[in-house]
N, CA, C and O atoms as a GROMACS GRO file, in nm:
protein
  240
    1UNK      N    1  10.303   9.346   8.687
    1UNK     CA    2  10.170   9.380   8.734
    1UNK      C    3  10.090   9.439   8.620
    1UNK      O    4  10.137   9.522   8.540
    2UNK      N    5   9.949   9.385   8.617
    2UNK     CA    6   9.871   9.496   8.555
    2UNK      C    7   9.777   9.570   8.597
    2UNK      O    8   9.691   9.545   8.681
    3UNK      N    9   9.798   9.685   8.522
    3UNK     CA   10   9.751   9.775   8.547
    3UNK      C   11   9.584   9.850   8.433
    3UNK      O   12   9.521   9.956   8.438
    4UNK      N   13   9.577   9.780   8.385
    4UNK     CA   14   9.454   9.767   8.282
    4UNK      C   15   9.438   9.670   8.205
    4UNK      O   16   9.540   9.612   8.169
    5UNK      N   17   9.322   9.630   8.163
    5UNK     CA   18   9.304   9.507   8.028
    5UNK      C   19   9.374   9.494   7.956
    5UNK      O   20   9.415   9.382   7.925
    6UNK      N   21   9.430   9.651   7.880
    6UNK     CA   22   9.543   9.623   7.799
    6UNK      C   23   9.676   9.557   7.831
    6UNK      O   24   9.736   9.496   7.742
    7UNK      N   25   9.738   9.570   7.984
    7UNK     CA   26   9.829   9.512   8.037
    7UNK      C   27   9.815   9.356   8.025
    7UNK      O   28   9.890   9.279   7.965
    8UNK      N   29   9.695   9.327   8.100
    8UNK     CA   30   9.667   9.155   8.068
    8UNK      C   31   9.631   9.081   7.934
    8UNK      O   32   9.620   8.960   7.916
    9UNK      N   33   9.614   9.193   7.836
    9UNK     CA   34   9.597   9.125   7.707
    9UNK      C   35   9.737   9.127   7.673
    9UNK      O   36   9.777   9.029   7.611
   10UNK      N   37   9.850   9.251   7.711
   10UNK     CA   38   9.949   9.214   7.663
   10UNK      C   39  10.052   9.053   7.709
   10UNK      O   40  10.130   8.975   7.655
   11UNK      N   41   9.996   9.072   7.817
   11UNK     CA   42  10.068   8.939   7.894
   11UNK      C   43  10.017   8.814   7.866
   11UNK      O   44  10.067   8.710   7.909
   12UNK      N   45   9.903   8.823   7.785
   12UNK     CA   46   9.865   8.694   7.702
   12UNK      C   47   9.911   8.657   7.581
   12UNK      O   48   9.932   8.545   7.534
   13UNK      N   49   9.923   8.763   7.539
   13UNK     CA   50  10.002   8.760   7.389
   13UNK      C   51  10.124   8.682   7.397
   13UNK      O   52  10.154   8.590   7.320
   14UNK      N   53  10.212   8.736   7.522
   14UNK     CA   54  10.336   8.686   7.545
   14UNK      C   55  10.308   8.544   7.620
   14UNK      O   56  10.395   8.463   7.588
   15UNK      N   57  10.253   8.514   7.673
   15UNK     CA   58  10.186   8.363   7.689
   15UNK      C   59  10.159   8.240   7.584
   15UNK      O   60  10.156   8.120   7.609
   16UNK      N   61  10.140   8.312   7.448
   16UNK     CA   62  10.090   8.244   7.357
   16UNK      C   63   9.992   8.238   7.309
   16UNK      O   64   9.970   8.154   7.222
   17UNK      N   65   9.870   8.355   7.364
   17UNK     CA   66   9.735   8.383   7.274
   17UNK      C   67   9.762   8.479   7.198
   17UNK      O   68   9.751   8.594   7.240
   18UNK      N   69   9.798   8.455   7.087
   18UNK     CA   70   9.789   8.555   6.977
   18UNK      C   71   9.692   8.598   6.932
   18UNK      O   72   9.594   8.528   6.904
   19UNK      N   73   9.700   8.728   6.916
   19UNK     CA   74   9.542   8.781   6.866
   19UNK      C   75   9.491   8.813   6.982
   19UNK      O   76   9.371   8.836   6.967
   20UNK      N   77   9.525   8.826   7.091
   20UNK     CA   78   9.396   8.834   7.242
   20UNK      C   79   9.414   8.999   7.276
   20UNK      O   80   9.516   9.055   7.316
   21UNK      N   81   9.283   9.058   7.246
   21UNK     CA   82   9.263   9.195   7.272
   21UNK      C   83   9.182   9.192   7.438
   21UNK      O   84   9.138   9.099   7.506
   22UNK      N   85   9.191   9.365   7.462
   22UNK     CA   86   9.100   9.356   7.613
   22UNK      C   87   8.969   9.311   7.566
   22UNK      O   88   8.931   9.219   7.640
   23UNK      N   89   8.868   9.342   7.458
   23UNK     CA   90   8.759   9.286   7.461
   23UNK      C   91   8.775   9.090   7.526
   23UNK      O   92   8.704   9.040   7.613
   24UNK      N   93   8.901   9.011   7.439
   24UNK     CA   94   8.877   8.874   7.459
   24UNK      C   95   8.912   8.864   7.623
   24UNK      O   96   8.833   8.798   7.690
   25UNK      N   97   9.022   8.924   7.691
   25UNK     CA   98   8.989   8.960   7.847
   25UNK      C   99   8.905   8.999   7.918
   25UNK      O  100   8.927   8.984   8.038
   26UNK      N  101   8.819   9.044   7.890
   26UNK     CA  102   8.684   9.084   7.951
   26UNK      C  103   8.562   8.983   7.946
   26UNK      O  104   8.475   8.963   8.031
   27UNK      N  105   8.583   8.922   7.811
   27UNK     CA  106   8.495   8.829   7.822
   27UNK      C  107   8.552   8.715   7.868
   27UNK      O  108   8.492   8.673   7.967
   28UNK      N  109   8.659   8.639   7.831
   28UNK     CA  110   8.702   8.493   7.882
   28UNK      C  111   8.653   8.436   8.013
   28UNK      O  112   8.624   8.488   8.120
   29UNK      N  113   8.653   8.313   7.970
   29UNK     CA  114   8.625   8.240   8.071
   29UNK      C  115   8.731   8.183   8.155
   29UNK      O  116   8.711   8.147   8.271
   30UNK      N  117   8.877   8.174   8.077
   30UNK     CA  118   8.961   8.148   8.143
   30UNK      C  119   9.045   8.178   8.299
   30UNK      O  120   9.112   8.114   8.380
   31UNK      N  121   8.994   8.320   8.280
   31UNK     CA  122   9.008   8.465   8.337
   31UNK      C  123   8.904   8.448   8.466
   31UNK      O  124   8.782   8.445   8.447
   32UNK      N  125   8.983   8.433   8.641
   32UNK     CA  126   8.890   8.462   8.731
   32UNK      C  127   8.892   8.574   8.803
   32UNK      O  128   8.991   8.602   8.871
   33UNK      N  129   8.771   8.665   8.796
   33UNK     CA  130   8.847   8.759   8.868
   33UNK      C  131   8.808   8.799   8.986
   33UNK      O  132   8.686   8.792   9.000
   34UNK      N  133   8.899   8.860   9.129
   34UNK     CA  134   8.848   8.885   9.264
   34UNK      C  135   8.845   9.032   9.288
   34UNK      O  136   8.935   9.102   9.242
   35UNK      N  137   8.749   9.081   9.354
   35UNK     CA  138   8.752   9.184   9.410
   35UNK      C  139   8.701   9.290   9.327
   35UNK      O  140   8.717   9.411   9.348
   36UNK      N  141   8.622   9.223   9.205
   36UNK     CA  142   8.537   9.272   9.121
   36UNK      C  143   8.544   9.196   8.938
   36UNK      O  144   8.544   9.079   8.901
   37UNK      N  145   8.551   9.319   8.864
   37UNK     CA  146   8.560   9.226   8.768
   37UNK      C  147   8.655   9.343   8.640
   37UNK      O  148   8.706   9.453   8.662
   38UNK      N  149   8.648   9.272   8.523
   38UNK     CA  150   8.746   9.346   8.423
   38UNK      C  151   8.726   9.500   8.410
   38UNK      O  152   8.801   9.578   8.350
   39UNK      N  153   8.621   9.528   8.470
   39UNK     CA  154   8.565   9.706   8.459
   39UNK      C  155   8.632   9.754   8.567
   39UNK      O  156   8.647   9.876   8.560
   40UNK      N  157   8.705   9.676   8.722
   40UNK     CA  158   8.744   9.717   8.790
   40UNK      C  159   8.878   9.751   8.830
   40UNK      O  160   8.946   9.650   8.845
   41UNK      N  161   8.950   9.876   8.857
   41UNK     CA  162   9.082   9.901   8.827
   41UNK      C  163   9.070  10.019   8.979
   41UNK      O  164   9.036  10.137   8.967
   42UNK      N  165   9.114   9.941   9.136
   42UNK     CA  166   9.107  10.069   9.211
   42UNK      C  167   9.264  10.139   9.185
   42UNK      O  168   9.363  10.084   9.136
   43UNK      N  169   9.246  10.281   9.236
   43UNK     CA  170   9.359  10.369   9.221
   43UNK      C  171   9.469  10.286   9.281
   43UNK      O  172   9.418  10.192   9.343
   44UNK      N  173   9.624  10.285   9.288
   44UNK     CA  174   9.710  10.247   9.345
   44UNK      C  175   9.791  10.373   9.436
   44UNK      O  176   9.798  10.489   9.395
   45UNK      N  177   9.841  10.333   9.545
   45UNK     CA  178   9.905  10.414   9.622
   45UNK      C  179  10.038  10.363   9.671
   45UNK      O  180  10.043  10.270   9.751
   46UNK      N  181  10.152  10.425   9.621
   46UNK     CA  182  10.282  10.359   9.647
   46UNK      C  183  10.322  10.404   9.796
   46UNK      O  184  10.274  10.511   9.833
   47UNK      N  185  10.387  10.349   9.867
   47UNK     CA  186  10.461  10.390  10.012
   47UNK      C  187  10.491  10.510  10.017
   47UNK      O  188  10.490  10.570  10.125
   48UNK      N  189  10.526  10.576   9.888
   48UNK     CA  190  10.578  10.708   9.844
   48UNK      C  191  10.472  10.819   9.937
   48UNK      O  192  10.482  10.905  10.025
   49UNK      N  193  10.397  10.771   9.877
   49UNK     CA  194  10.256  10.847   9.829
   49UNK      C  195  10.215  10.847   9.709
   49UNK      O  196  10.096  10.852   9.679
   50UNK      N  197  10.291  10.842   9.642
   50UNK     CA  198  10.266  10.838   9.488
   50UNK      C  199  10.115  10.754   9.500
   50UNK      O  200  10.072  10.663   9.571
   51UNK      N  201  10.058  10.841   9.386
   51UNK     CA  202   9.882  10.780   9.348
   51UNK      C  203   9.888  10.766   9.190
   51UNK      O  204   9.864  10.846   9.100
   52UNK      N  205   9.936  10.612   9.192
   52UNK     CA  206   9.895  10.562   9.028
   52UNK      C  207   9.755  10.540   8.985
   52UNK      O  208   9.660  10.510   9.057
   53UNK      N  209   9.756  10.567   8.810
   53UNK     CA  210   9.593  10.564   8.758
   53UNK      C  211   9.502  10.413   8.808
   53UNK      O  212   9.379  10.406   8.805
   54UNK      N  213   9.586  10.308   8.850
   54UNK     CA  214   9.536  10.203   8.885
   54UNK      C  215   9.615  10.112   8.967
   54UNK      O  216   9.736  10.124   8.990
   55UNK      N  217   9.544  10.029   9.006
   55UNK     CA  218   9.607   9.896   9.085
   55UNK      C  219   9.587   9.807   9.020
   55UNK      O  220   9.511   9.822   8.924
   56UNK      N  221   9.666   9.634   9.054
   56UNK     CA  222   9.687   9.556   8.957
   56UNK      C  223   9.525   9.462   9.018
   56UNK      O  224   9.470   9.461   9.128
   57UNK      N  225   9.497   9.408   8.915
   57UNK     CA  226   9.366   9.377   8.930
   57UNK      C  227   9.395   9.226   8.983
   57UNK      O  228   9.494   9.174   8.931
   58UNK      N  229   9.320   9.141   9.087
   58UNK     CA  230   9.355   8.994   9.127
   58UNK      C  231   9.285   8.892   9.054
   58UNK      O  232   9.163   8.877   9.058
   59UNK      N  233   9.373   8.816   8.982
   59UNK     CA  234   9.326   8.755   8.866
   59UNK      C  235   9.356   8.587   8.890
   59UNK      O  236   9.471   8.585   8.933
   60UNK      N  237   9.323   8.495   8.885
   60UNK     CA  238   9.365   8.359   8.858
   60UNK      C  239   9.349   8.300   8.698
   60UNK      O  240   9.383   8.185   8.670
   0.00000   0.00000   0.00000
């Protein structure tokens, strides 16, 4: 899951875009995003209760 731009830039890297920072995630076109957009990260809440800094963002 990610949990910030940096998470999905890392998971591109490992995909095979080398070189892909959060700026090139934020802008791409490849990148669809639901339920807002790359600025959007709501809090996460585990069953626990636990309250993580974010939730994973819904991406195609």
């Amino acid at each position: 899951m990610a949990y910030s731009l940096h998470d999905v830039a890392v998971f591109l890297r490992y995909a095979g875009l080398v070189g892909w920072d959060e700026l090139d995630v934020a802008e791409s076109d490849i990148i669809e995003w639901h339920g807002g957009g790359p600025e959007v990260w709501p809090r996460r809440v585990c069953p626990n209760g636990w309250v993580g800094p974010g939730g994973p963002a819904s991406l195609v």
